[in-house]
GUGU-460117 format. One record per residue (C-alpha): residue number from 0; x, z, y; residue in three letters. Coordinates in nm, 3 decimals. Example, Ala and Ser with C-alpha at 12.3 -4.5 7.8 and 13.67 -1.06 7.14 Angstrom:
residues 2
{n:0&u:1.230&w:0.780&v:-0.450&res:ALA}
{n:1&u:1.367&w:0.714&v:-0.106&res:SER}
This chain:
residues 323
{n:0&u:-3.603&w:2.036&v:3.635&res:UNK}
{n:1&u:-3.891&w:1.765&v:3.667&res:UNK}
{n:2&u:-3.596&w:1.482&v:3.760&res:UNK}
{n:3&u:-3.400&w:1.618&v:3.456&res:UNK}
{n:4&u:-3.692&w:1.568&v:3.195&res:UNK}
{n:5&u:-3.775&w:1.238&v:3.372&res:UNK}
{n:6&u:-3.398&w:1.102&v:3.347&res:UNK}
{n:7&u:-3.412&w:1.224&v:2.969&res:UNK}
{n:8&u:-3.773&w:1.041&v:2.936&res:UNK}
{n:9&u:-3.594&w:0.687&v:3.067&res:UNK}
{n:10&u:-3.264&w:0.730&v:2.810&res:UNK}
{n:11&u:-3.527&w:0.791&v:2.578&res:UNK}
{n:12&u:-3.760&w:0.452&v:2.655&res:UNK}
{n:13&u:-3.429&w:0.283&v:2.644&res:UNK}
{n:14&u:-3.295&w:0.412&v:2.353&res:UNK}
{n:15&u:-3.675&w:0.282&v:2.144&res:UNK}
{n:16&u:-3.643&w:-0.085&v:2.139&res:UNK}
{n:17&u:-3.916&w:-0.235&v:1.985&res:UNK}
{n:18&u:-3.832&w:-0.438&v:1.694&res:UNK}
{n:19&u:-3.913&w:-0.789&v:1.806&res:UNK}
{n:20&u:-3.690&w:-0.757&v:2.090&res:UNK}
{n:21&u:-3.437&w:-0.618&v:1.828&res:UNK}
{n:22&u:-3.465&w:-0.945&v:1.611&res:UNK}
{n:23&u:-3.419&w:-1.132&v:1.962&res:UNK}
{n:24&u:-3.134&w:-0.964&v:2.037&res:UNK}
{n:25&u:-2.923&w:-1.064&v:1.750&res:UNK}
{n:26&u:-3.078&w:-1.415&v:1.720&res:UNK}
{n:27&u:-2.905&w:-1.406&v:2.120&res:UNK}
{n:28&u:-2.577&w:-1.243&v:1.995&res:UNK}
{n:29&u:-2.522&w:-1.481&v:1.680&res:UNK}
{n:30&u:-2.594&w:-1.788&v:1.932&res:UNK}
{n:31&u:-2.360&w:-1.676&v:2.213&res:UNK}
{n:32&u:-2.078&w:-1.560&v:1.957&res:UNK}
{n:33&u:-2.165&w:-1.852&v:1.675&res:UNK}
{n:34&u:-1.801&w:-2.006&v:1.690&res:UNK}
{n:35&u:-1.630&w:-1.623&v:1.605&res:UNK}
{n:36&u:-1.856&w:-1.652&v:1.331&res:UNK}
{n:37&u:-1.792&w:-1.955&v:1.182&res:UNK}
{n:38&u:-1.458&w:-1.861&v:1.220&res:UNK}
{n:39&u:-1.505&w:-1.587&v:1.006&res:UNK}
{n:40&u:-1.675&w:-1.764&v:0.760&res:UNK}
{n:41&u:-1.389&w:-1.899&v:0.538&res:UNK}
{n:42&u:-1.224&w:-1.552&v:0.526&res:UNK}
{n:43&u:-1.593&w:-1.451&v:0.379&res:UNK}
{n:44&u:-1.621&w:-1.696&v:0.183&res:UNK}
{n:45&u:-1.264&w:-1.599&v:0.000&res:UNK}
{n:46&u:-1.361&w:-1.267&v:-0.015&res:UNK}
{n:47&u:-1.664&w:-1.297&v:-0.206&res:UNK}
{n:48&u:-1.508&w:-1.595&v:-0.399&res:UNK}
{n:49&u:-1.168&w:-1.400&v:-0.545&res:UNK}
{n:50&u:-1.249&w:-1.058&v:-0.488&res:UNK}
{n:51&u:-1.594&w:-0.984&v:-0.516&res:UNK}
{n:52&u:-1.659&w:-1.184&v:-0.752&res:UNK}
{n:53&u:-1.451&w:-1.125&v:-1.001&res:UNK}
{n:54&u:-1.525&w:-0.767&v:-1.005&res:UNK}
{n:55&u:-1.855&w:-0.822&v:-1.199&res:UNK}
{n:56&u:-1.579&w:-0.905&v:-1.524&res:UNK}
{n:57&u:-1.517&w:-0.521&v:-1.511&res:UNK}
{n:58&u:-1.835&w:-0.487&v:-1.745&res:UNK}
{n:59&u:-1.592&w:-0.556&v:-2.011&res:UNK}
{n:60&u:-1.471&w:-0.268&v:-1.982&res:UNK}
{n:61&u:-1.764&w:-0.112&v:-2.126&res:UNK}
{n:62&u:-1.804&w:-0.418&v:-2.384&res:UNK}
{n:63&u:-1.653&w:-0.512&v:-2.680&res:UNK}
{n:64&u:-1.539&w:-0.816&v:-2.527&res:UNK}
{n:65&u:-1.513&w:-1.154&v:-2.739&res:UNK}
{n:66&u:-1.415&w:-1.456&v:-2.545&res:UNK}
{n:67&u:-1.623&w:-1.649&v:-2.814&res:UNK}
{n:68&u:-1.940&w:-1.511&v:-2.713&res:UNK}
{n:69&u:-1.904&w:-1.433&v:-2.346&res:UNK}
{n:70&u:-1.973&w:-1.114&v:-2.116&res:UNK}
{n:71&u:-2.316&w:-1.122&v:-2.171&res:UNK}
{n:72&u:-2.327&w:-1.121&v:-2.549&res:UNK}
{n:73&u:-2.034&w:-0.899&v:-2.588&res:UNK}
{n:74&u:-2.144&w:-0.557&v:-2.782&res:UNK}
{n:75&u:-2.178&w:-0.260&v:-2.556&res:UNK}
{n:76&u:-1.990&w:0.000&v:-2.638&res:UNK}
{n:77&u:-2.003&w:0.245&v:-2.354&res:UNK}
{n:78&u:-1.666&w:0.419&v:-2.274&res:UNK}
{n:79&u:-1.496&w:0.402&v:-2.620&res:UNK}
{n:80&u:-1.205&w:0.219&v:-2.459&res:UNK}
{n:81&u:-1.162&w:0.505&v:-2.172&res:UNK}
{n:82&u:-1.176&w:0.743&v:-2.492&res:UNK}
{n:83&u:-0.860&w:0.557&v:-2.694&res:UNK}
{n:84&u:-0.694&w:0.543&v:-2.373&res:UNK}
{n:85&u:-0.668&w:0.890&v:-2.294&res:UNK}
{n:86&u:-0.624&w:0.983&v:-2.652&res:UNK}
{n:87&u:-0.358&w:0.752&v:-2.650&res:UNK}
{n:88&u:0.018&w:0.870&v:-2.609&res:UNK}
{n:89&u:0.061&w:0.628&v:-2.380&res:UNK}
{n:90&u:-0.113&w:0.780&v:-2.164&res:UNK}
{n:91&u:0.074&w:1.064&v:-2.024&res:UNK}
{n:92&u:0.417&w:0.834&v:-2.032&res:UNK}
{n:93&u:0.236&w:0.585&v:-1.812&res:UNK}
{n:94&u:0.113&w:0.836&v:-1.581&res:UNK}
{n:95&u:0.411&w:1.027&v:-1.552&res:UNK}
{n:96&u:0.647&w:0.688&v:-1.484&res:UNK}
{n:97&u:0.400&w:0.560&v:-1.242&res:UNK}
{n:98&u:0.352&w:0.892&v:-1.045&res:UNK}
{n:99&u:0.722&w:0.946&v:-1.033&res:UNK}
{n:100&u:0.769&w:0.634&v:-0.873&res:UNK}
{n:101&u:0.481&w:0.648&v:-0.654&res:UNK}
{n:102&u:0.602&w:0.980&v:-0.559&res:UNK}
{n:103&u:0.952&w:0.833&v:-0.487&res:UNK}
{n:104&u:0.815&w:0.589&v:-0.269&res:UNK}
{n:105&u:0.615&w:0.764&v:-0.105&res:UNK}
{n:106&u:0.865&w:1.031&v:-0.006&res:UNK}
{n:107&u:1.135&w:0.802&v:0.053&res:UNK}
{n:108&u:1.063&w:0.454&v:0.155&res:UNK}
{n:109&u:0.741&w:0.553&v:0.374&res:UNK}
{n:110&u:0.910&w:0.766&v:0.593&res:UNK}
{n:111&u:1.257&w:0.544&v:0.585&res:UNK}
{n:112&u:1.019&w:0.268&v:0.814&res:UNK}
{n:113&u:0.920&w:0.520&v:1.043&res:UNK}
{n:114&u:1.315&w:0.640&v:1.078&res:UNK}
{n:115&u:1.386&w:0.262&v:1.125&res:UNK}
{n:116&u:1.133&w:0.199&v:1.344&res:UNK}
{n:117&u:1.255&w:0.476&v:1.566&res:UNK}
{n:118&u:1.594&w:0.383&v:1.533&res:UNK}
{n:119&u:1.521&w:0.006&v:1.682&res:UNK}
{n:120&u:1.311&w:0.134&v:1.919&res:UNK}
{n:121&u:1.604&w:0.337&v:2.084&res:UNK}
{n:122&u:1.789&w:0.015&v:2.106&res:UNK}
{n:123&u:1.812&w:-0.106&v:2.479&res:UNK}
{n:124&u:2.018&w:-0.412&v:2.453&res:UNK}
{n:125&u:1.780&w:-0.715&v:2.396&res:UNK}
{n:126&u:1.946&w:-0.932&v:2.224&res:UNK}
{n:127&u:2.045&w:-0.684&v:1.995&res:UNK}
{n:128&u:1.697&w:-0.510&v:1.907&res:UNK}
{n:129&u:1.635&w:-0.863&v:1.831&res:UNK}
{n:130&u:1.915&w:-0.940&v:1.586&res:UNK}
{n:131&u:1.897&w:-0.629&v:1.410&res:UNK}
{n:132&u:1.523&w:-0.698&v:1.339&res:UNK}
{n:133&u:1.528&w:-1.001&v:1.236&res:UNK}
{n:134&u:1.784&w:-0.908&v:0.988&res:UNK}
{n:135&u:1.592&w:-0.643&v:0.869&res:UNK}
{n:136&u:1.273&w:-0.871&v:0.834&res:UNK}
{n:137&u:1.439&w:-1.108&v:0.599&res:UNK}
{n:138&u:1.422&w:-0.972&v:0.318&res:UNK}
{n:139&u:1.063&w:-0.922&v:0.289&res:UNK}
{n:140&u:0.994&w:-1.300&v:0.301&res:UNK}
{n:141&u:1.228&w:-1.314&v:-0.052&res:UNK}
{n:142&u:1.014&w:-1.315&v:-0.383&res:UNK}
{n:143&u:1.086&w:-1.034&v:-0.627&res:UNK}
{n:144&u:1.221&w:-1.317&v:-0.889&res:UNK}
{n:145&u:1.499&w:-1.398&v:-0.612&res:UNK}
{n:146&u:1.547&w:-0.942&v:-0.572&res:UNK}
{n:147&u:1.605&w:-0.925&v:-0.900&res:UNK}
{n:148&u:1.839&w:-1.215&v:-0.953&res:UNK}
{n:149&u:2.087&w:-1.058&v:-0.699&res:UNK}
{n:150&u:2.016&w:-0.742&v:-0.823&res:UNK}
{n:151&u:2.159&w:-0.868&v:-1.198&res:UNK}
{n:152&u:2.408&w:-1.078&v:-1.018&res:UNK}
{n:153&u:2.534&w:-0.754&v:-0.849&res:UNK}
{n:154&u:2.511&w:-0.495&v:-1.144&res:UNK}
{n:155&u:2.557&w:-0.706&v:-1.426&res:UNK}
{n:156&u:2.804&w:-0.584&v:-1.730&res:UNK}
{n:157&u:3.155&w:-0.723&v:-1.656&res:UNK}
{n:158&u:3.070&w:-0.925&v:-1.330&res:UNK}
{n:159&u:2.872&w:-0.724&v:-1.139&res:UNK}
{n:160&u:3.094&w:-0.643&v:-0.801&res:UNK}
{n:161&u:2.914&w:-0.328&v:-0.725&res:UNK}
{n:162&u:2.919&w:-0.230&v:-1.132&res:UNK}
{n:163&u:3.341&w:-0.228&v:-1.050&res:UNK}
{n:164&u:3.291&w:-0.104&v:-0.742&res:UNK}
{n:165&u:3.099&w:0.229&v:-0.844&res:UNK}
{n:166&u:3.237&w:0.239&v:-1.190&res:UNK}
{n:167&u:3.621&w:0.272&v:-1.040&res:UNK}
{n:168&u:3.497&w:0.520&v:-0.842&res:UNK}
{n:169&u:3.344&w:0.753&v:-1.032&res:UNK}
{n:170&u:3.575&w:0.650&v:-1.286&res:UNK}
{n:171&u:3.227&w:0.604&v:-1.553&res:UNK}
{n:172&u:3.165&w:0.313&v:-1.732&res:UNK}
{n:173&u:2.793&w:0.312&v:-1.688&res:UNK}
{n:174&u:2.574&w:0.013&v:-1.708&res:UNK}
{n:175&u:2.329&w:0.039&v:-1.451&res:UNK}
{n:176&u:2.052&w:-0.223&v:-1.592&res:UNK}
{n:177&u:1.996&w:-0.098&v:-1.916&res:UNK}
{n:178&u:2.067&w:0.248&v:-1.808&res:UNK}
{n:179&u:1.696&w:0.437&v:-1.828&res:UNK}
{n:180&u:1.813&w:0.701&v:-1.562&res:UNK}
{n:181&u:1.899&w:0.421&v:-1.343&res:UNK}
{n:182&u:1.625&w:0.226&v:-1.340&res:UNK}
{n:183&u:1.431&w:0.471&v:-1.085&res:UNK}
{n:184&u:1.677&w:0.411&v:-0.830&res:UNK}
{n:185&u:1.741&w:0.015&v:-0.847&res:UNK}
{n:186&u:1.381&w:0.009&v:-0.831&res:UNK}
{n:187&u:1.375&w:0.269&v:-0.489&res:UNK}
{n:188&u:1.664&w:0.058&v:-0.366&res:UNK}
{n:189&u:1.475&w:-0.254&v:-0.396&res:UNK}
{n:190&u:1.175&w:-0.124&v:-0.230&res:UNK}
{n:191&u:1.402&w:-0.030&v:0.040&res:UNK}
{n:192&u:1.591&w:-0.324&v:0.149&res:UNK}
{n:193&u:1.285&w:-0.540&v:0.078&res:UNK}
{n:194&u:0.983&w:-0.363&v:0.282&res:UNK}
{n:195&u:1.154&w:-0.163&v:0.483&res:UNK}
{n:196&u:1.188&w:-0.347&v:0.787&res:UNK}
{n:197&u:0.848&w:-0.560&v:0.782&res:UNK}
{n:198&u:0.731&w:-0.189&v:0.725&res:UNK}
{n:199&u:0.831&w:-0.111&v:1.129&res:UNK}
{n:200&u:0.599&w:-0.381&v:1.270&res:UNK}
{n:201&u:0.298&w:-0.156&v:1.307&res:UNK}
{n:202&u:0.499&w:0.149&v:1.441&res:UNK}
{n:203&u:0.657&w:-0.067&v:1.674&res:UNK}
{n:204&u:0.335&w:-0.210&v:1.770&res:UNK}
{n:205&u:0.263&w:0.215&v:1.816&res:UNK}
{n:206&u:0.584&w:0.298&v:1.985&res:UNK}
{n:207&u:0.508&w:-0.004&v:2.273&res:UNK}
{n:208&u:0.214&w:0.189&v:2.394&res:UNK}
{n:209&u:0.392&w:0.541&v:2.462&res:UNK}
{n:210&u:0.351&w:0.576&v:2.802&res:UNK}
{n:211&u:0.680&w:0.573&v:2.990&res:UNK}
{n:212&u:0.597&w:0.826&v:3.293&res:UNK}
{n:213&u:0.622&w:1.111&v:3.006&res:UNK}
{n:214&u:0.978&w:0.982&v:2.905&res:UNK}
{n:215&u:1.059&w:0.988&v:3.280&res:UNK}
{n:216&u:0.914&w:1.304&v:3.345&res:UNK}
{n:217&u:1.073&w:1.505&v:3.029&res:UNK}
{n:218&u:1.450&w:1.304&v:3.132&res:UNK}
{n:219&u:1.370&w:1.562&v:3.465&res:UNK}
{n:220&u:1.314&w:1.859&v:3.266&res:UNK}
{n:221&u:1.664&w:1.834&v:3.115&res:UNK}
{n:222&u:1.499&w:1.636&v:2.751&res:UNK}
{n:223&u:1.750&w:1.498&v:2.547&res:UNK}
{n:224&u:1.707&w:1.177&v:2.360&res:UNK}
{n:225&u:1.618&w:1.394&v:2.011&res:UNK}
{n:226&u:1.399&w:1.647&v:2.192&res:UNK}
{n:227&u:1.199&w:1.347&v:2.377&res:UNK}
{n:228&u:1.164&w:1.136&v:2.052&res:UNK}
{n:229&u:1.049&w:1.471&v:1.847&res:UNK}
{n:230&u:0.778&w:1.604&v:2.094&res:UNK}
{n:231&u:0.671&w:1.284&v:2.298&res:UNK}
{n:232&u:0.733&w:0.976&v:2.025&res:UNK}
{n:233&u:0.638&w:1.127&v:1.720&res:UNK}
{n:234&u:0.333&w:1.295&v:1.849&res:UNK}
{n:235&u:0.193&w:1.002&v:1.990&res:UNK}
{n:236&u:0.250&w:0.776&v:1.681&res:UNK}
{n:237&u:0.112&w:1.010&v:1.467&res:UNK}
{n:238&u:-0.233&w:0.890&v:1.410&res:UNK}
{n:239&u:-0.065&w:0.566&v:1.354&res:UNK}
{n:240&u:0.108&w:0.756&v:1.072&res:UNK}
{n:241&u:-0.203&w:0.917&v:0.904&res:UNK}
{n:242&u:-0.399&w:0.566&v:0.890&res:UNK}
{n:243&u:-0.101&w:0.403&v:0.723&res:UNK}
{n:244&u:-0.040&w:0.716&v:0.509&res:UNK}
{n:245&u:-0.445&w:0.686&v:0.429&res:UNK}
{n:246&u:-0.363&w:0.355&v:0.289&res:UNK}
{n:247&u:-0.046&w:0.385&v:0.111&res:UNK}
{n:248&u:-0.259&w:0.676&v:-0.096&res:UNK}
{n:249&u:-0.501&w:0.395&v:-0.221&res:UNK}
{n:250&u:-0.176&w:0.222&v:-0.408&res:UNK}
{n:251&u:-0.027&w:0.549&v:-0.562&res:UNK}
{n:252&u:-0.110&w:0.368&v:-0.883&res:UNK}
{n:253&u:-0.016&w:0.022&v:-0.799&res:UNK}
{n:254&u:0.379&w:0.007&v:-0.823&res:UNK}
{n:255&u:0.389&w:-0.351&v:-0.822&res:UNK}
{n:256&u:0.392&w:-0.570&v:-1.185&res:UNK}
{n:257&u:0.626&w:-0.820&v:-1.092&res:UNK}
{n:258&u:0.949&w:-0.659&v:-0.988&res:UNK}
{n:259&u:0.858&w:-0.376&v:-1.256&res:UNK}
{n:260&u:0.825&w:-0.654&v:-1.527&res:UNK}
{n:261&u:1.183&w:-0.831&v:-1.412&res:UNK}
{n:262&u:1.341&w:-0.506&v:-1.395&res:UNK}
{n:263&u:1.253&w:-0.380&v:-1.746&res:UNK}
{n:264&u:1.430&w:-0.468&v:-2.060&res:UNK}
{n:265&u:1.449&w:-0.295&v:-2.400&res:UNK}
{n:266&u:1.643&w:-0.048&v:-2.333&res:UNK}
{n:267&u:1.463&w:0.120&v:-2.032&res:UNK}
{n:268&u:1.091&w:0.057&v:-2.106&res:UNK}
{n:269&u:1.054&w:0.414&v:-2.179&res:UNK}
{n:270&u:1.087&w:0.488&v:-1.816&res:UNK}
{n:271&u:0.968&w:0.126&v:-1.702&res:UNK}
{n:272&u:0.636&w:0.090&v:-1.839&res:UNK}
{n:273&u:0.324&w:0.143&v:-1.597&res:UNK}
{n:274&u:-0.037&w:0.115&v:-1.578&res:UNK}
{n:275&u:0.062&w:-0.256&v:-1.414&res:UNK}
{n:276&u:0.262&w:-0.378&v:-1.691&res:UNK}
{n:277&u:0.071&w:-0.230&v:-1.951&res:UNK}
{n:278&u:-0.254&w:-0.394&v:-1.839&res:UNK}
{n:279&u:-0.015&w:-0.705&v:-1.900&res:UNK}
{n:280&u:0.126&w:-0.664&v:-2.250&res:UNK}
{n:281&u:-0.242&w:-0.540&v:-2.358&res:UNK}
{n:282&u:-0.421&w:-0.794&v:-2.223&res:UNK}
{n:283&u:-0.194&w:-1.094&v:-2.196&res:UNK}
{n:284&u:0.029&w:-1.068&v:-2.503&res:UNK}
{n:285&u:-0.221&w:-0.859&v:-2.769&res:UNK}
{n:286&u:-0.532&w:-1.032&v:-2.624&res:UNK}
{n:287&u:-0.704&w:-0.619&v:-2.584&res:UNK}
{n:288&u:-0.912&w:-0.746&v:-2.298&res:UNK}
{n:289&u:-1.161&w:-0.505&v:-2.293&res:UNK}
{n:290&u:-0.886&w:-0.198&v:-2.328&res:UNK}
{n:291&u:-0.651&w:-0.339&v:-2.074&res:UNK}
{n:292&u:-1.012&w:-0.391&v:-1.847&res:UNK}
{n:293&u:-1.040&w:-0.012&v:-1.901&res:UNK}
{n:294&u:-0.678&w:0.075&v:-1.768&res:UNK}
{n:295&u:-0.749&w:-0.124&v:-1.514&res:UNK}
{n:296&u:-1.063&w:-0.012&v:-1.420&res:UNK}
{n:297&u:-0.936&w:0.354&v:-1.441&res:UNK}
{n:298&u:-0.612&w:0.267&v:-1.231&res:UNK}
{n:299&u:-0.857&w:0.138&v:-0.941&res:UNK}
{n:300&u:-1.079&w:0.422&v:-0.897&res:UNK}
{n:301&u:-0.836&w:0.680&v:-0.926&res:UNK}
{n:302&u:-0.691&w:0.444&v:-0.587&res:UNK}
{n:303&u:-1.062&w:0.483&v:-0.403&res:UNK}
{n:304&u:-1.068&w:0.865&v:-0.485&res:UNK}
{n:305&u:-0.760&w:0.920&v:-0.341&res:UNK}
{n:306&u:-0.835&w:0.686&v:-0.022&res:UNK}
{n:307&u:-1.135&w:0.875&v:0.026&res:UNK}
{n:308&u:-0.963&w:1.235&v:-0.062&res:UNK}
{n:309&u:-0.659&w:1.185&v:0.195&res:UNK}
{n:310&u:-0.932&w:1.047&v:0.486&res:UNK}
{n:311&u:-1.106&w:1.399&v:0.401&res:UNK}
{n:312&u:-0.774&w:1.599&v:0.438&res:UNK}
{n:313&u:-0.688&w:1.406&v:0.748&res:UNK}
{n:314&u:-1.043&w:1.511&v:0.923&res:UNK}
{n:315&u:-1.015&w:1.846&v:0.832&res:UNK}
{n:316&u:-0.718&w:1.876&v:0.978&res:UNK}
{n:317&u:-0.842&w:1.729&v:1.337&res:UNK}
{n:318&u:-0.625&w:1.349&v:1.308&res:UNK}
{n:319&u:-0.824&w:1.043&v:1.297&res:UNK}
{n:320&u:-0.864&w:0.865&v:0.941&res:UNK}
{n:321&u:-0.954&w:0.566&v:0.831&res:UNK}
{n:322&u:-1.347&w:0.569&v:0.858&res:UNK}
């Protein structure tokens, strides 16, 4: 017992550093790892340049901004914009388009990376893992301006090969870019054969540290492919899964302005406009800084709450989150 309470007595001695030897000790850590720092220093330095920074212009929200007189002598005028936005009837059309879409990629294109992800790591030839994803990595490097070009080229009115192609079909005559109940899906399709592949470099990264001897032990117990893949693969990806699904929560709001604003025209912006877009049109084109501040304001914390809500629902139901 004595040699117990001793032990503890040491663990404790060492645990109470006095704060001089403290200071010492970073002074010592900053010296030996000073390069790694200044490494890091230009990524801080853009940080707090272009995105803290900036964030102190979200006062305007709360201001009745004038670009005349600046932030600082802009009238308060507490949350009056929040107030005309929700009383607005934009409000719930916005919401419901960007939820729907949110929802659509989140249901569909986030677990479409893990199927393809799966799918290339079942591929044994070399050469042709390879091939396949570096096909399926192209896209991503493409700009939305250059997506949406081919997808006009390819649905247009008259030229459009696929707009013949589907039209004959079905035997419709339906034009599929002005169309407001297909705008949803060119959008999904986008998303699709744009992200999809450069979405399968992290669960790759996952799927190359499954250890092997379970493969070979469940190929003895009679496994087949699907049954190894559904209780070995998947469960050891998983918390992989939950951290990304963590972060995809943060941008259920953020659908992306640019290929929304290429993809919407006159005759769809009933189901095209979002919170993105309409930040644009406010602030840009009617010069409602302080309202479109607001939207934008609101669109961001309703992102943190839900990065913070799905990191509480992952801990309470025993996976790892983000923090």
């Amino acid at each position: 017992m004595t040699a117990v309470n001793d032990q503890n007595l040491a663990v404790t001695e060492a645990l109470v550093v006095p704060p001089s030897r403290r200071r010492r000790g970073v002074r010592v850590h900053f010296t030996q790892f000073k390069w790694l720092y200044l490494l890091l220093l230009p990524g801080l330095i853009y940080f707090a340049t272009f995105r803290y920074g900036p964030m102190y212009g979200a006062v305007i929200a709360f201001k009745d901004y004038v670009p005349f007189l600046g932030i600082n002598d802009s009238q308060w005028v507490g949350f009056r914009h929040f107030e005309a936005f929700f009383q607005s009837p934009d409000f719930a059309r916005l919401l419901a388009n960007t939820l729907i879409l949110a929802a659509l990629s989140l249901f569909i294109c986030f677990p479409l990376t893990i199927i393809v992800a799966l799918l290339l790591n079942e591929l044994r030839v070399t050469i042709v893992k390879r091939t396949v994803q570096t096909l399926v990595y192209i896209p991503h490097f493409l700009s939305w301006t250059v997506v949406a070009s081919l997808t006009y080229l390819l649905f247009a009115l008259d030229i459009g090969p696929l707009f013949h192609l589907i039209n004959g079909v079905l035997g419709t005559d339906i034009d599929f870019l002005t169309d407001p109940g297909w705008f949803r899906p060119l959008i999904v399709l986008q998303d699709i054969w744009k992200n999809t592949g450069w979405g399968t470099i992290i669960f790759l990264a996952a799927l190359a540290t499954v250890d092997q001897e379970q493969y070979e032990a469940a190929i003895i117990d009679g496994a087949g492919r699907f049954q190894r893949v559904w209780h070995i693969t998947l469960p050891s990806i998983m918390p992989t899964v939950i951290v990304m699904l963590i972060l995809r929560m943060g941008d259920v709001l953020n659908t992306g302005f640019e290929q929304i604003y290429l993809m919407t025209n006159a005759l769809n912006r009933q189901v095209a406009d979002v919170f993105d877009t309409y930040v644009y049109f406010m602030g840009i084109t009617q010069g409602s800084y302080s309202y479109s501040t607001a939207v934008g304001l609101f669109k961001a914390i309703v992102g943190v709450v839900l990065i913070f809500g799905a990191n509480w629902l992952a801990k309470r139901f025993n996976q790892n989150g983000v923090f």
